[in-house]
C-alpha positions as CSV (number, residue, x, y, z in Angstrom):
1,X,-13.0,42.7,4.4
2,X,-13.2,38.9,3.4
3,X,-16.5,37.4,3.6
4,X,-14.4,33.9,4.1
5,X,-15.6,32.2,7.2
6,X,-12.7,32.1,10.0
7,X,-11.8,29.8,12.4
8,X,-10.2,29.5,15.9
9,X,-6.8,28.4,16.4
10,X,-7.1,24.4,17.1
11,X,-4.2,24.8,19.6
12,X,-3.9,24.9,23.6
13,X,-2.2,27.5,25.0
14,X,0.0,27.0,28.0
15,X,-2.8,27.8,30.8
16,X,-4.7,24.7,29.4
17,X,-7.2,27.3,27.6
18,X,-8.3,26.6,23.8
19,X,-6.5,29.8,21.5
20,X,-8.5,32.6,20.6
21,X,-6.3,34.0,17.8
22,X,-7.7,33.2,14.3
23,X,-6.5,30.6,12.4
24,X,-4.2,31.3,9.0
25,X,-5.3,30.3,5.7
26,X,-5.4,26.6,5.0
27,X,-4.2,25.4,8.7
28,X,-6.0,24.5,11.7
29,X,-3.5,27.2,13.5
30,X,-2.5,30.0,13.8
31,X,0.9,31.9,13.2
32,X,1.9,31.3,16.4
33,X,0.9,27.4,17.0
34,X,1.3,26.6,13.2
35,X,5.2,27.3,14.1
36,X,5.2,25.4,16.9
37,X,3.5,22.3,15.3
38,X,5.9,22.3,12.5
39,X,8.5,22.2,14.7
40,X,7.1,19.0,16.8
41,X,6.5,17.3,13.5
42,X,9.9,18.3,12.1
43,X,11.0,16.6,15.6
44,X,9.0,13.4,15.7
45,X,10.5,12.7,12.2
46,X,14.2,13.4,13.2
47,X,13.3,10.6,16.3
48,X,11.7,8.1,13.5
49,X,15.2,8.5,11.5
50,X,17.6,8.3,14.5
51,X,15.1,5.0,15.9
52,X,15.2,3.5,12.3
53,X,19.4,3.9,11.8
54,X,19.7,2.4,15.4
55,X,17.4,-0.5,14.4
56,X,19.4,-0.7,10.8
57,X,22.7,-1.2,12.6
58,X,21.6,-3.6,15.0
59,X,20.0,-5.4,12.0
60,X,23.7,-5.1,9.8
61,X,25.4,-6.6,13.0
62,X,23.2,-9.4,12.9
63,X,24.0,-10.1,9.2
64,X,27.5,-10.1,9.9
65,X,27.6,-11.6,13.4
66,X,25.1,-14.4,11.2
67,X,27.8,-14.3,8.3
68,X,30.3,-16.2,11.1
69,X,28.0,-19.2,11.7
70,X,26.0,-20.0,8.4
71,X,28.5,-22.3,5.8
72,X,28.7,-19.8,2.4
73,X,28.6,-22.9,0.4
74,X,25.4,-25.1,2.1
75,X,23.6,-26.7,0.1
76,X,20.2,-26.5,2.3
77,X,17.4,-25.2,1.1
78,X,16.5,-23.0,4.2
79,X,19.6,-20.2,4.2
80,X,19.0,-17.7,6.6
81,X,22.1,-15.6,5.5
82,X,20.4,-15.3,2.3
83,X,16.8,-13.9,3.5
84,X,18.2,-11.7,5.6
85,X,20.8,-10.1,2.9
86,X,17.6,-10.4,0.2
87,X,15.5,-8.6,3.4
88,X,18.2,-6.0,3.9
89,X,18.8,-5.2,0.1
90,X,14.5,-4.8,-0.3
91,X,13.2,-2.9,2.7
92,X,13.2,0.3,1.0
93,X,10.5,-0.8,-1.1
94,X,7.9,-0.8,1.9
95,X,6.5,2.0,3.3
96,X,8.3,4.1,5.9
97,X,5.9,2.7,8.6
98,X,6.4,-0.4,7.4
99,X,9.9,-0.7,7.3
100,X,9.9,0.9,11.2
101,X,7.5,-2.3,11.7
102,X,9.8,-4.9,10.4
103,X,13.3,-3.8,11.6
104,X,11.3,-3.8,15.4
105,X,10.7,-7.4,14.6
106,X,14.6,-8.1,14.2
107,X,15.2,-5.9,17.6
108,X,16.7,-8.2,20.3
109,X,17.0,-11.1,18.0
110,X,20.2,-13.3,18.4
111,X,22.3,-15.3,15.8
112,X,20.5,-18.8,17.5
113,X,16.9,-17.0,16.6
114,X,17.9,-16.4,13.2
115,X,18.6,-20.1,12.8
116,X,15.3,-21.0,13.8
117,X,13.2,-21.6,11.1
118,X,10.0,-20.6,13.0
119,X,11.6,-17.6,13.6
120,X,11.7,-17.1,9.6
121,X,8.0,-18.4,9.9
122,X,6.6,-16.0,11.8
123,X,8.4,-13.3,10.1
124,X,7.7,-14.8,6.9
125,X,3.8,-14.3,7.9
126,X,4.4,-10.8,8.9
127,X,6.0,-9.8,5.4
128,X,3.1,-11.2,3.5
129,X,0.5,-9.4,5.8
130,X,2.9,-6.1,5.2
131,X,2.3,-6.4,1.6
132,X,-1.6,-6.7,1.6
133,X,-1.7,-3.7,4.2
134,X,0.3,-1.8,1.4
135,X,-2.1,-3.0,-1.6
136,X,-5.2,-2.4,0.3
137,X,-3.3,1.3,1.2
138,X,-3.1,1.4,-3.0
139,X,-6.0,0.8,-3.9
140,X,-7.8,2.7,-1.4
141,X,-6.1,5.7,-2.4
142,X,-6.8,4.9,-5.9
143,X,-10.4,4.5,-5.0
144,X,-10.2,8.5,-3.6
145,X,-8.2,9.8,-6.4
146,X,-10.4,7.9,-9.7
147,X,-13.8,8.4,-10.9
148,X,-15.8,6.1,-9.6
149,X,-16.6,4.3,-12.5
150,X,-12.6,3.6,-13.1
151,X,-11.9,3.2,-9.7
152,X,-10.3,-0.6,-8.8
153,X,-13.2,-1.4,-6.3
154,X,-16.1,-1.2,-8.8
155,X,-14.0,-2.6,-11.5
156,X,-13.3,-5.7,-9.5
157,X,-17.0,-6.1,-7.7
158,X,-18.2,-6.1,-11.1
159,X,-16.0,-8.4,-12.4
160,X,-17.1,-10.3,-9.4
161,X,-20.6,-10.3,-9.8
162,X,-20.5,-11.0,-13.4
163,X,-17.8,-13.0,-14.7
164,X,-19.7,-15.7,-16.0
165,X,-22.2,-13.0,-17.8
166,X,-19.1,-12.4,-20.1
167,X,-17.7,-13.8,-23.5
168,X,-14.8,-16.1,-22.0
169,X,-12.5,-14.2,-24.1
170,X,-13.3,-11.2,-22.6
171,X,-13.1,-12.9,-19.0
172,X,-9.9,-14.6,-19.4
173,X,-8.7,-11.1,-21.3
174,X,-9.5,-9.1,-17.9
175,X,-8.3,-11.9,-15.6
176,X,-5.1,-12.3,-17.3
177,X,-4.9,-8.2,-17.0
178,X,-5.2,-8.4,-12.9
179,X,-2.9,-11.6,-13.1
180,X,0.1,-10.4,-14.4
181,X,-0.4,-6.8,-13.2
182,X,2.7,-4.8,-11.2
183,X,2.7,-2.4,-8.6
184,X,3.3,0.1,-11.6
185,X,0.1,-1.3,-13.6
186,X,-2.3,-0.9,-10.8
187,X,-1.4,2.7,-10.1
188,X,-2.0,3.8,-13.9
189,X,-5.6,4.8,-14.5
190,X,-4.9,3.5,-18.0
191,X,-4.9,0.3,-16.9
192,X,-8.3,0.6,-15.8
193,X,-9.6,2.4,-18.5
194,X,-8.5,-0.6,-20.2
195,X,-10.7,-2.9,-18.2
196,X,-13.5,-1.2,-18.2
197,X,-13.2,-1.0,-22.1
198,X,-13.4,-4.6,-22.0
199,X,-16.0,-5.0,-20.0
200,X,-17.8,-1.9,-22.1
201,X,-17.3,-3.9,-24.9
202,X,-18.3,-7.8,-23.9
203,X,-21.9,-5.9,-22.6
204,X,-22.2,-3.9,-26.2
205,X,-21.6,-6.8,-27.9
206,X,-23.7,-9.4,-25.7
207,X,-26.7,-7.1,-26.6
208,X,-26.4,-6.7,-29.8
209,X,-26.5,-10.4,-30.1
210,X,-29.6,-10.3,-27.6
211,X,-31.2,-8.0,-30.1
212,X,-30.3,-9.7,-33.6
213,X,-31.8,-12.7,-31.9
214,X,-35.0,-11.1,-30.7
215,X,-35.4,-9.7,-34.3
216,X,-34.7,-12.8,-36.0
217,X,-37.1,-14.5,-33.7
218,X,-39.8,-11.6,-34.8
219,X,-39.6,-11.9,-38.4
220,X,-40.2,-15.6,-38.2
């Protein structure tokens, strides 16, 4: 017999009573419930594609209902027809939560809201906060996934607490790597292996200068 420790099933049978059947390897269920929660979840996610499609159409009525009122040739600066086509063309790149959370935004809207420009405002406010709620999701997984030493959190609070300790060619080298980082850069451990090379380097070298002064100041 296994000497693995074994669980109760985490589900609720129909009387209201907690399962007694032992949960299966690696689940919180057993046989029976594990079944029946795949099934709910396999549901939820058929609901969160048949909600997004109808809030997709709604949102590709608005663009051409929109198409109708807004001149193709304006010259103003604020075009809502092309925000919402740019909108349209980019949601993808959010996160499926996201994506639910912005197209909920457009539900109900009319033609006359979309040529508000506090309507773009507000939504404009919304997308930015969107896109730090998917960085901080980044780097937070980063943060679980790296050694601590390379993860982005003790990089950056280093950095933070020491920038002006460094060689300002080694501090402009590291802020110029966070600048002009991508999406892509930030998720490749190489880039902060990189970093932290720097940063390895500008305290090697500060102490070795530390240390030919002290010995230059001895032998005098």
């Amino acid at each position: 017999m296994s000497e693995q420790a074994h669980t109760r099933c985490a589900a609720t049978t129909k009387a209201g009573k907690p399962c007694k059947n032992w949960a299966v390897d690696a689940s919180d269920y057993c046989r029976v419930h594990q079944n029946v929660q795949a099934q709910a979840a396999t549901k939820e996610e058929a609901e969160l594609l048949t909600r997004k499609k109808e809030l997709l159409d709604e949102l590709d009525a608005l663009v051409a209902d929109l198409k109708t009122a807004v001149p193709q040739s304006g010259t103003s600066p604020y075009n809502p027809m092309q925000m919402l086509t740019y909108l349209r063309q980019n949601l993808s790149k959010f996160a499926p939560e996201i994506q639910l959370g912005i197209l909920e935004n457009f539900e109900g809207m009319t033609r006359e809201d979309l040529l508000d420009i506090e309507t773009w405002k507000g939504l404009a406010y919304m997308f930015s906060y969107s896109a730090r709620f998917q960085a901080d999701q980044l780097r937070t997984k980063m943060n679980e996934q790296l050694p601590k030493p390379l993860q982005p959190d003790t990089v950056l609070d280093f950095v933070k607490s020491n920038i002006d300790r460094f060689t300002p060619d080694v501090a402009k080298g590291i802020m110029d790597s966070l600048q002009g980082a991508t999406r892509e850069d930030l998720m490749d451990p190489d880039t902060w292996k990189g970093i932290w090379y720097m940063l390895n380097y500008s305290v090697q070298f500060q102490a070795e200068q530390l240390k030919q002064k002290l010995t230059g100041e001895t032998e005098e």
